[in-house]
C-alpha positions as a printed Julia matrix, in Angstrom:
429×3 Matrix{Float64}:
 187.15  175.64  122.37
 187.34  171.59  123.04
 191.37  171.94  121.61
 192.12  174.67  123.82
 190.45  172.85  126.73
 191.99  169.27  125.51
 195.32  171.08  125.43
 195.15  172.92  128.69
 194.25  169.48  130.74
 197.25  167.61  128.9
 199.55  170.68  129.79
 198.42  170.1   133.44
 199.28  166.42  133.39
 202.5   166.73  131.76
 203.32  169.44  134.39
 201.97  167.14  137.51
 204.38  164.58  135.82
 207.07  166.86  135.82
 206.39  167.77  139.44
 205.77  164.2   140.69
 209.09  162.91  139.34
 210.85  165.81  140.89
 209.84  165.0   144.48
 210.81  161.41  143.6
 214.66  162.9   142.37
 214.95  164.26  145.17
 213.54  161.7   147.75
 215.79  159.4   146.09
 218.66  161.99  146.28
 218.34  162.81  149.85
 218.04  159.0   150.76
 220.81  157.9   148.02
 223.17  160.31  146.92
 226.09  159.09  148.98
 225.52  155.93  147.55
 225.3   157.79  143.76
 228.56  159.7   144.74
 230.75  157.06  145.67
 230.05  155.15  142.66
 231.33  157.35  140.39
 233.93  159.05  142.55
 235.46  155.68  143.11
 236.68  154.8   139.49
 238.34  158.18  138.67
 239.23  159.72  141.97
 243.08  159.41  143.4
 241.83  159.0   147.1
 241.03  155.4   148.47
 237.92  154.39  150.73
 238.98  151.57  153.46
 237.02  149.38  155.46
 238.74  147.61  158.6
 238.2   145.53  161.18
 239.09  146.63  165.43
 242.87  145.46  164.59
 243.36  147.51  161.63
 242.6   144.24  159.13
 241.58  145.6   155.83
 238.42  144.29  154.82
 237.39  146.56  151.7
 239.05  149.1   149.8
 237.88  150.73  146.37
 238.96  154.23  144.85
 241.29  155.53  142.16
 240.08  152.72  139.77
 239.85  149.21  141.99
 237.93  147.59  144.63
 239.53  144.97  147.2
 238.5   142.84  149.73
 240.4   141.17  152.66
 244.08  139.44  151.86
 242.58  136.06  153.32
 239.95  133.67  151.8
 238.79  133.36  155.35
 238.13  136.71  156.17
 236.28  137.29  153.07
 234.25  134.75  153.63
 233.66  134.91  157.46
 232.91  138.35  156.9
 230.98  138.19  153.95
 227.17  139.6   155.18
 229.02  141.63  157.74
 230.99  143.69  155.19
 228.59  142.86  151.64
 230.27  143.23  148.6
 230.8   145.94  146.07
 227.85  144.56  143.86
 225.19  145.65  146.56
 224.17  142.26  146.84
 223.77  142.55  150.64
 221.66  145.51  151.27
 222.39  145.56  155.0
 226.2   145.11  154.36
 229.02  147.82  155.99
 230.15  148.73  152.39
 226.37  149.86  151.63
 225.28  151.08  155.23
 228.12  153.04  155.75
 228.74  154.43  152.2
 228.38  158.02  154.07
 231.26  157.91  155.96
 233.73  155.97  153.58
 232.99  158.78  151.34
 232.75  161.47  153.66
 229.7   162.61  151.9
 227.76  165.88  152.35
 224.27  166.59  150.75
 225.61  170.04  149.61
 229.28  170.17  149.02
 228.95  165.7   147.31
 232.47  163.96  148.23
 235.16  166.41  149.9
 238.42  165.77  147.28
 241.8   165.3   148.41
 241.67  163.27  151.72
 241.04  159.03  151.89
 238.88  157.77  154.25
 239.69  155.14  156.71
 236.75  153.21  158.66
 237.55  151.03  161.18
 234.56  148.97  162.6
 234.64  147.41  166.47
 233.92  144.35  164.99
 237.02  141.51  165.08
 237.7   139.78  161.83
 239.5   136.85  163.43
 237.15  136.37  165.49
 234.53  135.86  162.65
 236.17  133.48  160.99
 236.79  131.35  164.45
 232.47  131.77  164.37
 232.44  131.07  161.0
 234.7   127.62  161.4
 232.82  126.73  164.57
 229.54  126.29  162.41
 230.99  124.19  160.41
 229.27  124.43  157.21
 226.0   124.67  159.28
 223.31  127.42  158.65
 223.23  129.77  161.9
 224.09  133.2   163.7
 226.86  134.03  165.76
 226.75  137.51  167.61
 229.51  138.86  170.31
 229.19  142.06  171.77
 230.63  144.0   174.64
 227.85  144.72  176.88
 229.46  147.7   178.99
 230.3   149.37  175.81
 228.32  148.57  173.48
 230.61  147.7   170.7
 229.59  144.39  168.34
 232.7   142.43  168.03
 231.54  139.41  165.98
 228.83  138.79  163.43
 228.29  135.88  161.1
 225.93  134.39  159.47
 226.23  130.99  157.91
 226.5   129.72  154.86
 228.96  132.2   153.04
 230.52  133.0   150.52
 233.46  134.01  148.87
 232.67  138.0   147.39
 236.36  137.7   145.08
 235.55  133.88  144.09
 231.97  133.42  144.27
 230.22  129.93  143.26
 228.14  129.42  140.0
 225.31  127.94  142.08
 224.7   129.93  145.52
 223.7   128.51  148.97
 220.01  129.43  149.53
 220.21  132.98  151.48
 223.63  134.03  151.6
 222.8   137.4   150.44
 220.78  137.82  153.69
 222.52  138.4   157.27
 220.54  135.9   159.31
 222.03  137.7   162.59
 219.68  140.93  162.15
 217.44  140.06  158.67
 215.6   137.48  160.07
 213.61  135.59  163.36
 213.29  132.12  164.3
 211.88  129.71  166.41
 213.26  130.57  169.87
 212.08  127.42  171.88
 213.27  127.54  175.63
 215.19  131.18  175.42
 211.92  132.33  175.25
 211.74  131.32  178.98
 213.29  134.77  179.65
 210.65  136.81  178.25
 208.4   134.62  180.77
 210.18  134.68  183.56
 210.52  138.26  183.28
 206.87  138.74  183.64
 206.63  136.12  186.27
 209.25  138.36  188.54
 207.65  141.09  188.34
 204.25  139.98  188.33
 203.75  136.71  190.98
 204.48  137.8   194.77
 204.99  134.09  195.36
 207.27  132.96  192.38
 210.63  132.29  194.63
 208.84  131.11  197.64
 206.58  127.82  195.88
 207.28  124.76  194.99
 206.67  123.44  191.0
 206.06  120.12  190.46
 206.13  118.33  186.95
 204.87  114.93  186.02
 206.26  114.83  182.82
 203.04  116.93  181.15
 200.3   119.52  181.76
 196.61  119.09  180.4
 194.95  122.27  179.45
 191.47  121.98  178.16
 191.81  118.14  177.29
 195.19  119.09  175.36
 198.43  118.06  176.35
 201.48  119.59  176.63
 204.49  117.5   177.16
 207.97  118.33  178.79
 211.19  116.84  177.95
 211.15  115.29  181.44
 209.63  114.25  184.77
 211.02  116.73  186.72
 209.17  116.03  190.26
 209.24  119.03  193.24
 211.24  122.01  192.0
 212.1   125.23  192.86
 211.59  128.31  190.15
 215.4   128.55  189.73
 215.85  124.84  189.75
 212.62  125.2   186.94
 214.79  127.55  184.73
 217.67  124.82  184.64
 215.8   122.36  183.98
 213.73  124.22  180.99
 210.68  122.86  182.74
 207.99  122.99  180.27
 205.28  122.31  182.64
 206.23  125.08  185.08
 206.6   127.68  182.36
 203.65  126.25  180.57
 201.71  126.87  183.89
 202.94  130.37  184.25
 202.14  131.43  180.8
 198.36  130.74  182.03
 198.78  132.54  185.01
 199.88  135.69  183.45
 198.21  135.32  180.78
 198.66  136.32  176.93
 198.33  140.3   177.42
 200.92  140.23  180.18
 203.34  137.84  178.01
 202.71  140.24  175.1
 203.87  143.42  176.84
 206.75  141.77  178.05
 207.84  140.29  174.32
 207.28  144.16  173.63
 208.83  145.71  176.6
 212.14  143.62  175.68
 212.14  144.5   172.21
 211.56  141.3   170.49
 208.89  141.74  168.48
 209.94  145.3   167.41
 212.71  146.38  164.67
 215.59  147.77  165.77
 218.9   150.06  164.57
 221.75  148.76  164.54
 223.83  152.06  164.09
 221.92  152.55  161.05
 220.61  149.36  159.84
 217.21  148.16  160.14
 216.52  144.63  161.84
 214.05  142.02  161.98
 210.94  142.16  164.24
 210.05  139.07  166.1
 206.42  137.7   166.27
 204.04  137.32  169.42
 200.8   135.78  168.71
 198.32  135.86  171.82
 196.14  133.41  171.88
 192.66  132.84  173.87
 192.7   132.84  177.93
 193.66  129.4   179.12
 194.44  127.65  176.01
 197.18  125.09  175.43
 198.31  127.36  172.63
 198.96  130.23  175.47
 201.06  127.55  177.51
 203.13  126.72  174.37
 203.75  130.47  173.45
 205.37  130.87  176.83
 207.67  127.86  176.59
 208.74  129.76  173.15
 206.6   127.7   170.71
 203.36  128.23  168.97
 204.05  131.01  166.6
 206.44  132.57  168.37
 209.73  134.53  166.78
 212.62  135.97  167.77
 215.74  137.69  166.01
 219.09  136.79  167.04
 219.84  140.3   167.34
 216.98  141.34  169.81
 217.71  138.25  171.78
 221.34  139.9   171.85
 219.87  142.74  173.67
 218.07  141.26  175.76
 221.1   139.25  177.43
 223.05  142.73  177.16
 220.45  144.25  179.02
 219.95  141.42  182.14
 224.17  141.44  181.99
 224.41  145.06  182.42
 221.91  145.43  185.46
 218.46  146.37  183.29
 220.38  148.89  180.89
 221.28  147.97  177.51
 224.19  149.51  176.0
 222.49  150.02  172.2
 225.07  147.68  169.95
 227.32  149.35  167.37
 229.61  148.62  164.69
 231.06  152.32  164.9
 232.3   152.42  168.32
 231.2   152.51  172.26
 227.82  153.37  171.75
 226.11  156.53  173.28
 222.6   155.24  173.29
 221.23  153.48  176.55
 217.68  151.35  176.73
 216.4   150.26  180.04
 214.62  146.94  179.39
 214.82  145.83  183.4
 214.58  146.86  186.5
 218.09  146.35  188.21
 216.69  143.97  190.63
 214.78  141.99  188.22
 217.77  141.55  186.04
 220.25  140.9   188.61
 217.92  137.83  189.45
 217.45  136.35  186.52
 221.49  136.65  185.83
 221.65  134.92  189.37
 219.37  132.12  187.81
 221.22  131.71  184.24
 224.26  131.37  185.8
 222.8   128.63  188.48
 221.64  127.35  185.07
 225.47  126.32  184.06
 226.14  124.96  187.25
 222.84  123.18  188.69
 222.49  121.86  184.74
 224.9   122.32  182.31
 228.0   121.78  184.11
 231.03  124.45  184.64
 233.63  121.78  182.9
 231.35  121.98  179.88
 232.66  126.21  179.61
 236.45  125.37  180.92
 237.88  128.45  181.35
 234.61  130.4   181.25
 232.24  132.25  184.06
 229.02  131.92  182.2
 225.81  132.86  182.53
 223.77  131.26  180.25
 220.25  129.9   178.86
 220.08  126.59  176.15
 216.97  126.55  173.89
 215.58  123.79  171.35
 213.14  125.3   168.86
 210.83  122.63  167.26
 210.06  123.38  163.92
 207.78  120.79  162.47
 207.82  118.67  158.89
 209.85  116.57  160.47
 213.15  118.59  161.11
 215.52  118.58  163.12
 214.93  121.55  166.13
 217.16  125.16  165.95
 219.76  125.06  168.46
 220.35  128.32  170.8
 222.65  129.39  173.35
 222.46  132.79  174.7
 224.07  135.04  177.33
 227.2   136.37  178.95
 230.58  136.28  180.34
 230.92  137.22  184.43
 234.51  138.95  183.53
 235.17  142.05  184.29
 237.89  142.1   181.61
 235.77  140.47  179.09
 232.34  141.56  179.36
 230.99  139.99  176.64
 227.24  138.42  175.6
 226.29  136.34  173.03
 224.16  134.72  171.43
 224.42  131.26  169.44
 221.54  129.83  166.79
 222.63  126.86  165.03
 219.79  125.56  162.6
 218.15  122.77  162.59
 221.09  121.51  164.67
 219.29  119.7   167.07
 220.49  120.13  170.91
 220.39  123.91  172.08
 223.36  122.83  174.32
 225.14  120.21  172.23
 225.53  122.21  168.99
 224.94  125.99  170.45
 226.79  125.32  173.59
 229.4   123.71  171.95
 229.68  127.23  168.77
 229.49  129.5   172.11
 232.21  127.33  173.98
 235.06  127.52  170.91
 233.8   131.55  170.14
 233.93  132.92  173.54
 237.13  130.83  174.75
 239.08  132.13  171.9
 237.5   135.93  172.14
 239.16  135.98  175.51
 242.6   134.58  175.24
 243.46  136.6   172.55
């Protein structure tokens, strides 16, 4: 009686095994078999599967046997996280995200034989590698997208590499797409996601007077500004990236308020870009009236950001309060109100006083921008991220961006300076 029994429970197990890696087959089939499919279909079928760029540029092409990247050195590597490389290497690359329609895969019928596939991305290959060059062998982001569309026309992330030629010894994350795989330090950008509450929140905010001495105390801490600012105006505040006034506005709104608004704007959230998953951001609230709350809304303390949810948030204040969802596919279907049209049309009003109360016009020659610097500090004694972020005023060229150069010091000298080259060439071509 024990055998029978001792046989009947391993029968049972062996069948719960049986059933258990069944539903894992097919979880992994539903979620991979395009993937599966156009690994083997690629080495023995006659059809090719092509990746370009807006312009036609091939980029990657594999089938009947072989697997090529882009004619030019500079492509490949300007393009490098953007497109990934046939290895997998880069899980959030086009070559792996969009394996479904290269191969023109269906769940029931596998690979369709007879017909080759031809992808062409909105994304502009030259452009890239003008990004890529403006870096200069500097880690950072570059993102360009056309806000009234939706379609993402530049994406790099620095350092790179070469997917036909790579190096024996790799640069520390280049398999990871800084642009949408990870959040920074967003120092004064930040100020949006403040002055957004402050708008919509303070019945006063355009009608007082700021003043700044250089530094706020808050509860016997200090926190400083980068200068002494005197009598100012909210807008003249922005320009300035008055740390005291934005400081002292973080208190008044206080840490719930700032929260909702780093979650109404999508920063601390994932996101899709067509579909690939992004990087959340990070908003720590801290205790009512603390210096820590005062830092968090200058865009310090623990705060973080990802380049691409910053780029939607400039799309969104651009295009009136309504984000045109970013895609790599084409004009995107998918609209997100962040704003209210009249609180976006006023702080586009401000970030373009920005460029000419602060940064000067003749520093963008050529360019109507709108824009906002920011200097993340980082701490053990390195140098501070560098961002630029915002947006053409051209109806012909609606395009917004967004700049992070690390550890590169000056949000305006070395982000300014990457938007400047990237958006003048984006527009004369």
């Amino acid at each position: 009686m024990k055998k029978v029994s001792l046989r009947a429970s391993f029968a049972i197990i062996m069948a719960l095994l049986v059933i258990v890696g069944l539903v894992i087959y097919v979880f992994r089939f539903v979620q991979d078999g395009e993937k599966w499919a156009l690994y083997f279909d690629e080495s023995t079928s006659k059809c090719t599967y092509t990746l370009r760029d807006r312009d036609g540029t091939l980029l990657a092409k594999m089938g009947g046997g072989s697997r090529t990247y882009a004619e030019s050195s500079k492509v490949r590597t300007a393009c490098y996280q953007l497109i990934g490389d046939f290895n997998g290497n880069v899980g959030t690359g086009a070559l792996q995200s969009f394996s479904r329609q290269l191969s023109g895969y269906n769940i029931f019928t596998g690979i369709e034989e007879g017909e080759d596939v031809d992808l062409k991305l909105t994304v502009d290959a030259d452009l890239n590698v003008k990004a890529y060059e403006a870096l200069n062998g500097r880690s950072g982001s570059v993102l360009v997208v056309n806000y009234k569309t939706g379609e993402l026309l530049c994406m790099v992330s620095s350092p790179s590499i070469d997917p036909s030629k790579p190096p024996s010894t790799l640069p520390d994350g280049v398999y990871i797409n800084r642009c949408i795989s990870s959040s920074f330090a967003p120092g004064s950008i930040f100020k949006l996601v403040t002055l957004s509450a402050a708008i919509e929140n303070i019945d006063n905010l355009f009608q007082r007077t700021f003043t700044c001495n250089g530094s706020i105390d808050v509860k016997g801490v200090t926190v400083t500004c980068t200068g002494h600012h005197g009598s100012q105006s909210i807008e003249q505040a922005l320009a300035n990236s008055c740390n005291c006034v934005f400081g002292t506005l973080a208190l008044e709104l206080g840490a719930d308020t700032l929260g909702e608004y780093a979650d109404k704007l999508g920063l601390t959230s994932e996101h899709k870009l067509d579909n690939i998953t992004t990087a959340a951001g990070k908003y720590d609230k801290d205790e009512s009236g603390s210096a820590a709350l005062a830092w968090s809304g200058i865009g310090q303390y623990n705060d973080l950001v990802c380049p691409y949810s910053m780029l939607r948030v400039v799309s969104a204040i651009a295009n009136g309060g309504t984000l045109n969802e970013p895609s790599m596919l084409g004009a995107s279907e998918n609209k997100t109100t962040l704003l209210s049209s009249s609180t976006a049309s006023k702080i586009a009003s401000m970030m373009n006083y920005n460029v000419t109360y602060k940064y000067g016009k003749s520093t963008f020659s050529g360019l109507d921008i709108s824009g906002k610097t920011g200097t993340a500090e980082v701490g053990k004694g390195q140098a501070s991220h560098g961002w630029f972020v915002g947006f053409l005023n051209d109806e012909e060229h609606p395009y917004a961006f967004v700049v992070l150069v690390e550890h590169g010091g000056s949000g305006l000298g070395a982000a300014g300076a990457v938007a400047n080259t990237v958006l003048n060439y984006a527009v004369k071509k």
